[in-house]
C-alpha positions in Angstrom: 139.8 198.8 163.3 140.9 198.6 159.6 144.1 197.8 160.7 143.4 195.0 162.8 141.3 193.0 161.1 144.1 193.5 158.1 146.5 192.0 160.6 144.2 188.9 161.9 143.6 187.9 157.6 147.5 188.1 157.3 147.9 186.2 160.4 145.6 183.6 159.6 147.1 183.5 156.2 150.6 183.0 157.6 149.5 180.7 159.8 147.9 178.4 157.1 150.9 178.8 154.8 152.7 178.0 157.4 151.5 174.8 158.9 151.2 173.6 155.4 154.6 173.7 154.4 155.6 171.8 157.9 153.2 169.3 156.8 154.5 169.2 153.5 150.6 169.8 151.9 149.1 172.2 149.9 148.2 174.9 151.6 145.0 177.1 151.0 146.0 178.6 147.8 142.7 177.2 146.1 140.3 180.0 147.3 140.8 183.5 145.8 144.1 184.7 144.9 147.0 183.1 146.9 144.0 181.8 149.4 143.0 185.3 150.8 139.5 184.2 150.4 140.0 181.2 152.9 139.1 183.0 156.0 135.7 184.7 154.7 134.3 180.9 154.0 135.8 179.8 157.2 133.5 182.9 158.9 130.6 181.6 156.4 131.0 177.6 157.6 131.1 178.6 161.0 127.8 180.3 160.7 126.0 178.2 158.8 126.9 175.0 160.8 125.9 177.2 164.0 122.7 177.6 162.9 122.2 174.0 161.4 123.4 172.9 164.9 120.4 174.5 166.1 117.9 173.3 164.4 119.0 170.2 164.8 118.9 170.7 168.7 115.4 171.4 168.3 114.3 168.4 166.8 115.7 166.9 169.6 114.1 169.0 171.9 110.7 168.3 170.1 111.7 164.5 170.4 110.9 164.1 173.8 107.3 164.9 173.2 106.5 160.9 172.2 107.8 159.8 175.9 105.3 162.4 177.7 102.0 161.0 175.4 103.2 157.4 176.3 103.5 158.1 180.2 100.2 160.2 179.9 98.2 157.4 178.3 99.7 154.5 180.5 99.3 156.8 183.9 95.3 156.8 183.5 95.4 153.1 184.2 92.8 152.4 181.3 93.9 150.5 178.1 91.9 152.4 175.8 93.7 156.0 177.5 97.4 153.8 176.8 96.3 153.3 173.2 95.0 156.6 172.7 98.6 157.5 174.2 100.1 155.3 171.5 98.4 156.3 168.5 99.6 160.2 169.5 103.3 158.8 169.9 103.1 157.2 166.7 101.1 160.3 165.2 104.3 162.6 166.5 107.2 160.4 165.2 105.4 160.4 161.9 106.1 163.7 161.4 109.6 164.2 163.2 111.1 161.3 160.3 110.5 164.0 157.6 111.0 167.1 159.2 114.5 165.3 159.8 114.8 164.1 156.2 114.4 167.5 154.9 116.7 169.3 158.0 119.6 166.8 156.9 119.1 167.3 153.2 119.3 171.5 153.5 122.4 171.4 156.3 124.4 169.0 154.0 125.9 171.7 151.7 127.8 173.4 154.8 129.9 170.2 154.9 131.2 171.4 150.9 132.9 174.5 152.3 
């Protein structure tokens, strides 16, 4: 098991080197010595931006909430029910803006990796 996962670094590695050199860039010598380090923070961005993907899903998810209080208040055919409805829209978009402000501030460092 050693062995392979040896094999997959090197490859990766060689593969990097590589492409780098055929597109006349630097390749990833940056991280670590001689880039051996590039493929743990690859693993670590992958992870990190899966779960930031899904919270951000569930925001969006939770989204859908406003639409249901609107078509509840105007299916009882009275205005004060489609105000009521309103005011409980309004009520849940005020607090989805800042639970997206602070989602987007904490999953902006995974774009630095």
């Amino acid at each position: 098991m050693l062995g392979v996962t040896i094999g997959v670094l090197v490859l990766v590695w060689l593969e990097r080197k590589i492409s780098a050199a055929i597109q006349q860039r630097i390749g990833p010598e940056y991280t670590g010595p001689l880039g051996v380090v590039q493929a743990l923070e690859d693993g670590i961005k992958k992870k990190l931006k899966k779960i930031f993907i899904g919270v951000f899903f569930l925001i969006a998810i939770s989204s859908i909430v406003p639409i249901g209080l609107l078509m509840a208040g105007y299916g009882a055919s009275n205005k004060y029910s489609f105000l009521g409805g309103l005011r409980a829209a309004a009520q849940s978009i005020s607090y989805e803006i800042p639970l997206a402000f602070k989602c987007f501030i904490y999953s902006s460092p995974c774009d630095s990796f």
